[in-house]
C-alpha positions in Angstrom: 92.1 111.9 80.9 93.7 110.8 77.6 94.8 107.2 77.4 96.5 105.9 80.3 100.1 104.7 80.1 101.7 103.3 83.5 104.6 104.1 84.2 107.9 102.1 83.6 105.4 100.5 80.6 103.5 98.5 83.3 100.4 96.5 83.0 98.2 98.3 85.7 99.1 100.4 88.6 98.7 99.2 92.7 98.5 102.2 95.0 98.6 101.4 99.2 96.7 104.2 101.1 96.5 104.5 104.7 93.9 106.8 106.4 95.6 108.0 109.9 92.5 109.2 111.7 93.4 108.4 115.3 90.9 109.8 117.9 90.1 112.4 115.5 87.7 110.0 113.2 85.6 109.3 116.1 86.0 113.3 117.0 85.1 114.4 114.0 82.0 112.5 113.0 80.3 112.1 116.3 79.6 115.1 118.6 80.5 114.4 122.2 82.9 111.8 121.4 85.4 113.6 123.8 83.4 113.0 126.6 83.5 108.8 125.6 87.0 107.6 126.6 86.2 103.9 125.6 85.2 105.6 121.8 88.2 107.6 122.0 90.4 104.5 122.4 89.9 102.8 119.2 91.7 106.0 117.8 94.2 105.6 120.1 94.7 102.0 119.4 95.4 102.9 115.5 98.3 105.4 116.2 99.8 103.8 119.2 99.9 100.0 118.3 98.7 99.7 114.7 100.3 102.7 113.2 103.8 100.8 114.2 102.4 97.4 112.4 101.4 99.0 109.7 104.6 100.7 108.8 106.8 97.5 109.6 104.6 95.5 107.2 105.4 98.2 104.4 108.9 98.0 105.2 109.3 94.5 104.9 107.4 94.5 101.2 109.4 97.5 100.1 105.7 99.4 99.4 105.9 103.0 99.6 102.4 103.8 100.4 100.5 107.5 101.0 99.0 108.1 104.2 96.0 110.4 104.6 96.3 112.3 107.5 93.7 115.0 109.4 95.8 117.9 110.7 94.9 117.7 114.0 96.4 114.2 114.4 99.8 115.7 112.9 99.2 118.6 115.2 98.6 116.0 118.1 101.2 113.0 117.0 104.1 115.2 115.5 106.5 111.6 116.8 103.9 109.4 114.3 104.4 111.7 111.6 108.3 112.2 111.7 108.4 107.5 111.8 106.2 108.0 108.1 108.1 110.5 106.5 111.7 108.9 107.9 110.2 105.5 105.6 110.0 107.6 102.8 106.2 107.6 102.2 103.7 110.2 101.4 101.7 112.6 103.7 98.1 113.4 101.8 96.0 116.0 103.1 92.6 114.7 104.8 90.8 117.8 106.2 91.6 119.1 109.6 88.9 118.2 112.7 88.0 115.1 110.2 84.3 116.6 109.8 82.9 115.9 106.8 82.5 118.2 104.5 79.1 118.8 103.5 78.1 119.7 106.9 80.3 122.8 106.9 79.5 125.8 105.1 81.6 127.4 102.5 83.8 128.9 104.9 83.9 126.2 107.1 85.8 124.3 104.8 88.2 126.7 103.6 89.0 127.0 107.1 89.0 122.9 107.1 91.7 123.0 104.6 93.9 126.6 105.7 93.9 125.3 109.1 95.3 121.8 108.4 97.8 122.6 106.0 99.0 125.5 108.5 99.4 121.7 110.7 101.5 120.2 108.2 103.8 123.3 107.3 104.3 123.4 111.1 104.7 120.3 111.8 105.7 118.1 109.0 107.6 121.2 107.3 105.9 120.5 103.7 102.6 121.4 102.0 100.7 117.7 101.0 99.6 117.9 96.8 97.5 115.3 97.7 93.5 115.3 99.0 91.0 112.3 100.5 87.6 113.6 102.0 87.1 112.5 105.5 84.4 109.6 106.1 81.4 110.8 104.5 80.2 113.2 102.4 81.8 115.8 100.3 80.2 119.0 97.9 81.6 120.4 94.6 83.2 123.2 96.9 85.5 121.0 98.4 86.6 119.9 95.0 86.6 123.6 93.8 89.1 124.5 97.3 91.3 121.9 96.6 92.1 122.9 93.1 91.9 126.8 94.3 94.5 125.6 96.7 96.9 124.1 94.2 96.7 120.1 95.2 97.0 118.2 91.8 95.3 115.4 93.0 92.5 114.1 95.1 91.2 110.6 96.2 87.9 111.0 97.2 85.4 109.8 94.8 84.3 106.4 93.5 83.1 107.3 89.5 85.7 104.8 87.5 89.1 102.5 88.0 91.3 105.0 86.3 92.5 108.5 87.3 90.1 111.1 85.7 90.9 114.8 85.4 87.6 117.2 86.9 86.2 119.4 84.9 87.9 122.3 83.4 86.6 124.6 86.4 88.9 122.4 88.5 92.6 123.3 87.2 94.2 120.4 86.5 92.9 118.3 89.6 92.8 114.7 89.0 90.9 112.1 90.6 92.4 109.2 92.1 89.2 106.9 92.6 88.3 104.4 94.9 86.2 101.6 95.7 84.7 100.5 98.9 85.5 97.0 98.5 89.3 97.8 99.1 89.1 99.8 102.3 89.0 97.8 105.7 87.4 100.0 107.9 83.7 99.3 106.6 84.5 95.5 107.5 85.8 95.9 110.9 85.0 99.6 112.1 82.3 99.0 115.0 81.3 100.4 118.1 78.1 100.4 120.5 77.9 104.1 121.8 77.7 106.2 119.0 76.5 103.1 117.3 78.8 102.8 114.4 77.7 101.4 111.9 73.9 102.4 112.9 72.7 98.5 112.2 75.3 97.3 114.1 76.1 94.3 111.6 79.8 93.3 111.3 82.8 92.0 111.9 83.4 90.5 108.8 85.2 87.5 108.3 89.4 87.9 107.8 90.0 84.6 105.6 86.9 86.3 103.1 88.4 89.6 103.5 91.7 88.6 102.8 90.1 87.4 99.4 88.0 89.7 98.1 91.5 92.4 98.2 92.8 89.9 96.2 90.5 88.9 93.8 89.6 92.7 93.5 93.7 92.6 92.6 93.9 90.4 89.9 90.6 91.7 88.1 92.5 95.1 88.3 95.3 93.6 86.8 93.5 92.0 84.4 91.4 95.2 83.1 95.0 97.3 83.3 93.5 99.4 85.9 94.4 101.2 89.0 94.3 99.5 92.6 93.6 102.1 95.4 93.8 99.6 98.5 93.1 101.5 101.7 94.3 100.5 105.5 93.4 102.0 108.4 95.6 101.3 111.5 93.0 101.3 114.4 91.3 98.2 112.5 93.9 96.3 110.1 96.8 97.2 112.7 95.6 94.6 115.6 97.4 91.5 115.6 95.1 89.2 113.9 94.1 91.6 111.3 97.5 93.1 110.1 98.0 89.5 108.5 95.4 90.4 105.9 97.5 93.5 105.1 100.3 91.1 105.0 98.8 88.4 102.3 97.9 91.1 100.3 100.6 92.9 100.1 102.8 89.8 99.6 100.2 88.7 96.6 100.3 91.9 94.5 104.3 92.1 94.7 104.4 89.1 93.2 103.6 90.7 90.0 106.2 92.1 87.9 103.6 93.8 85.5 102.3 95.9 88.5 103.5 99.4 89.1 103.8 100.5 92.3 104.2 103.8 94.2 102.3 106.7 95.9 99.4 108.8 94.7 102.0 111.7 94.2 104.4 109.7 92.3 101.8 108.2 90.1 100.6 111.9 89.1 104.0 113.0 88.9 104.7 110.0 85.7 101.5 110.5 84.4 102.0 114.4 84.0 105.1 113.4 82.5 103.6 111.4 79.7 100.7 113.6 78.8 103.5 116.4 77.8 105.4 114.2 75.5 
């Protein structure tokens, strides 16, 4: 993209993402996971206890953030999804059974995207211009669907600290990247049976946590860059966890250089500026 101007003539931008997987991560990644009511349960954790947590933390910050949702869980939790929109934040797209994507076949993941966003028309009564991957892999196709399908953005890559627009056989698609470091679910995520992760090494410590979201913060800050934090309620929603989401949430608005907003919004200004 040409040279990045924030909006409202801000220093760097802070984005808050939440991926709402419920049962359907666990579902989606590991066959015979319905058959595993103690895996299952971790799912259910996130959008019966930490969902609520989560949303009260944004409320009290006045953070608009962009949840990432499968369309199965907006099939399944049409109560959860009518609390995010009544708090005025965004719905993003994040497949439908939450399989990733390049295990599926072509049509497979047109059927991926046509079925969840059949979820959200239903459901949520509006079409998300907004795209995240599940967990794991994606292909080019995805990419290629997404734009076919008229999203304008997607947050599922890891190439830079700045939006990017895709190549020119992509629309106008523009990448929202991310960065491991600032998602929570590779520090906490665990589980025996499917083992998850495989070496079975974690949980990480909250106080170190805690600090690297904000160190990442203020180096983003510094470099006038884009923050893309991402929560996930069935591990930052417990109660000793959803004080990490707390600190840093309180630390980055203390920054009146910092723009903050959703993924949609963000596209929305920067659209804006490129046609002036």
């Amino acid at each position: 993209m040409e040279r990045i101007h924030w909006p409202q003539g801000a220093k760097a931008a802070a984005l808050i993402t939440v991926n709402l997987d419920a049962e359907q991560f666990w579902l989606g990644m590991f066959e015979g996971t319905d058959r595993r009511p103690k895996t299952l349960s971790m799912g259910e954790y996130g959008i019966n206890r930490g969902l609520d947590r989560v949303l009260k933390t944004l409320r009290e910050h006045a953070i608009p953030a962009t949840f990432f949702v499968p369309g199965m869980v907006v099939q399944n939790h049409p109560d959860s999804i009518e609390k995010i929109l009544r708090d005025g934040h965004e719905l993003g797209f994040h497949g439908h059974t939450h399989r990733p994507m390049h295990l599926l076949s072509l049509n497979q993941q047109r059927e991926e995207f046509e079925s969840g966003l059949e979820a959200f028309r239903k459901v949520a009564g509006l079409t998300p211009t907004g795209f995240r991957a599940p967990e794991g892999e994606l292909t080019a196709d995805t990419l290629k669907i997404a734009a076919e399908m008229g999203f304008s953005y997607s947050s599922s890559l890891y190439a830079d600290d700045m939006p990017y627009r895709h190549g020119p056989d992509m629309g106008r698609l523009v990448e929202i990247p991310m960065n491991w470091n600032l998602h929570d679910f590779p520090y906490f995520a665990f589980n025996y049976g499917p083992a998850f992760p495989i070496g079975q090494s974690r949980v990480s410590s909250y106080q170190r946590v805690t600090e690297n979201y904000i160190e990442e913060f203020d180096a983003y800050r510094h470099y006038e860059a884009c923050y893309v934090a991402q929560f996930t309620p069935q591990t930052i929603g417990s109660p000793g966890k959803i004080q990490i989401m707390e600190k840093v949430l309180a630390h980055i608005r203390h920054s009146d250089d910092v723009w903050f907003g959703t993924c949609c919004q963000l596209i929305g200004n920067l659209e804006e500026a490129s046609t002036r």
